[in-house]
N, C-alpha and C positions, 0 to 999 in steps of 0.2 A: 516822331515817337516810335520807340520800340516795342511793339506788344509780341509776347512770349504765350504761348498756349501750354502750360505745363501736364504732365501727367498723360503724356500720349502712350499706349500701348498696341495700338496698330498701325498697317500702313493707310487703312483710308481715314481714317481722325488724321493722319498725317496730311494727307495732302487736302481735305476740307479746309484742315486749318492753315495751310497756306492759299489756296484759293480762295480764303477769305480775305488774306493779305499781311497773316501774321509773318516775323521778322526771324523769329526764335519758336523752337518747340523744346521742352522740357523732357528728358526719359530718365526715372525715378529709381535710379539702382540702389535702394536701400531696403532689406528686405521685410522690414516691416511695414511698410505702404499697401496700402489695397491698390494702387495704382504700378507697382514695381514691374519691371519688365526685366525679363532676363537679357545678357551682354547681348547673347549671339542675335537674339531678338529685338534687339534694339539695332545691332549691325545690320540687317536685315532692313532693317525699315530705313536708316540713315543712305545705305547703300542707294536707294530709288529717290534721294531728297535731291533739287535742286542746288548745287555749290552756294546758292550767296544767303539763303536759311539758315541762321546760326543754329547749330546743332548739341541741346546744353546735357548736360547730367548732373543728377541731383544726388551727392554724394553726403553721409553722415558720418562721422566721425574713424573715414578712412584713411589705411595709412600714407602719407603723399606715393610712395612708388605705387601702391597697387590704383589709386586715380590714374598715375602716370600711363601705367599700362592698360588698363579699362579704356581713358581716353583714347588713346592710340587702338587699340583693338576695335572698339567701335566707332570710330571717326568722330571722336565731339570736336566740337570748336571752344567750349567753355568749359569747366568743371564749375557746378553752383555745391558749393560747401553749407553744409545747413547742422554740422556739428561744430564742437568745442578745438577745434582746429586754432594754435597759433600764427602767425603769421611765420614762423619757421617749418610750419608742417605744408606750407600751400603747394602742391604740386609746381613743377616749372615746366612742365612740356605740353602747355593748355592755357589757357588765360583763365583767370578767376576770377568769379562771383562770390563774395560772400554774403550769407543769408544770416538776417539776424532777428530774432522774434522781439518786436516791442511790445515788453510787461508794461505791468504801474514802474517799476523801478529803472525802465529804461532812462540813460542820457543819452538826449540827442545830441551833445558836444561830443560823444565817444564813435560817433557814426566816421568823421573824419579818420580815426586812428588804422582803420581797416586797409589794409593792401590790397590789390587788386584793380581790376577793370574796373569796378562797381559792385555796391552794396545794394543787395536786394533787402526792403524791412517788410518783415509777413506780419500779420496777425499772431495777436497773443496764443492761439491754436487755429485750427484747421478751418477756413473757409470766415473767417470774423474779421472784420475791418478794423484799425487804431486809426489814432487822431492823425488822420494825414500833413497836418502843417507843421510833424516832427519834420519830416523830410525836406520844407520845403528852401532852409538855410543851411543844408550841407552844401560844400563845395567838392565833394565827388559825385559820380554819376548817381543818379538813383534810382533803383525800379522800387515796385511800389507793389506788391501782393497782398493776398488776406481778403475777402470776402468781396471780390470784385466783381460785377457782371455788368449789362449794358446800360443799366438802370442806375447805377452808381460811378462808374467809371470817367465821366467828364467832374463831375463834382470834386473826385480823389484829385484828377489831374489841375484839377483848377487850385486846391487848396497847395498841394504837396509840389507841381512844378516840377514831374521826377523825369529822367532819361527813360525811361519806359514802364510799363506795367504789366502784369502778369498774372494769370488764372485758372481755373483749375476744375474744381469742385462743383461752385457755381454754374457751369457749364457741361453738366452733365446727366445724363439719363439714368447710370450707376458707376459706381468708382472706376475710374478705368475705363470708357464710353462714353465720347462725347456727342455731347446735342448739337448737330449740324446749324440750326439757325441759331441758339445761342451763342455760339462759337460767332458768328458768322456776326448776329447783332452786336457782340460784344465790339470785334476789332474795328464795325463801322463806326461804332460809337468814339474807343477809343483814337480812331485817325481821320473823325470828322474836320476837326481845327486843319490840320496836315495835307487835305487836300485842296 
């Protein structure tokens, strides 16, 4: 299992949440976020990460070259696309996540049509669970975000069956500040099966 810790803004939430055992951290370069971190700031913190931490960014409705070179500047390993991006805008110099919010109107058949590594499905907005058993008949990778914490996180993964999961909000003291043992309960919970 893949657990992603999103919305990191320093460097000790960085490495809490890898000494918890997360896989993937999350830095939010869209500037509307209460959790956004500026590039050089996000370089900063990538710079003292462990090589085999996938290192993600949370890009909205940017233009592929400027991910291209954001990527590259601050060393991700993923770009997680979370705007209206076609499948001809997806950067090529990063591997992709795209993010896709499941409404009432969502189709789970259209999960499949996505390029990329993997499809991340969040909640209908910020920090709120969907019916996790959309995910659980795609045949691409799937992570699985939206209102997750330690207390719900085996349940998700039991109904949905995703490639990994991912969190945020939940896990936090205020936007942008994470709760060391939430963090901590969370990814026990989510890589109890995995041990």
């Amino acid at each position: 299992m893949m657990v992603k810790i999103c919305g990191i803004t320093n460097l000790d939430d960085a490495l809490a949440a890898i000494d918890a055992g997360a896989a993937a951290l999350g830095f939010n370069f869209w500037p509307g976020s209460p959790r956004h971190i500026a590039l050089e700031n996000a370089r900063h913190i990538i710079r003292q990460l462990p090589p085999a931490v996938l290192k993600v960014g949370v890009f909205v409705d940017e233009p592929r070259e400027k991910v291209n070179e954001m990527s590259h500047t601050a060393g991700l390993d993923v770009a997680q696309l979370h705007g209206r991006e076609a499948p001809g805008d997806f950067p090529d110099g990063v591997r992709v996540w795209k993010a896709v919010r499941v409404a009432l109107d969502f189709n789970a058949s259209d999960v499949d049509q996505y390029p990329g590594e993997a499809v991340l499905l969040d909640g209908p907005s910020n920090g709120v669970p969907f019916d996790w058993t959309i995910a659980a008949h795609s045949s691409k990778r799937i992570i699985i975000a939206g209102g997750l914490d330690a207390n719900n996180v085996r349940n998700a993964m039991d109904q949905a069956r995703p490639w990994g999961v991912d969190a945020c909000s939940r896990l936090e003291t205020a936007p942008g500040k994470k709760d060391r043992l939430k963090m901590t309960q969370f990814i026990k919970a989510a890589l109890a099966e995995d041990r």
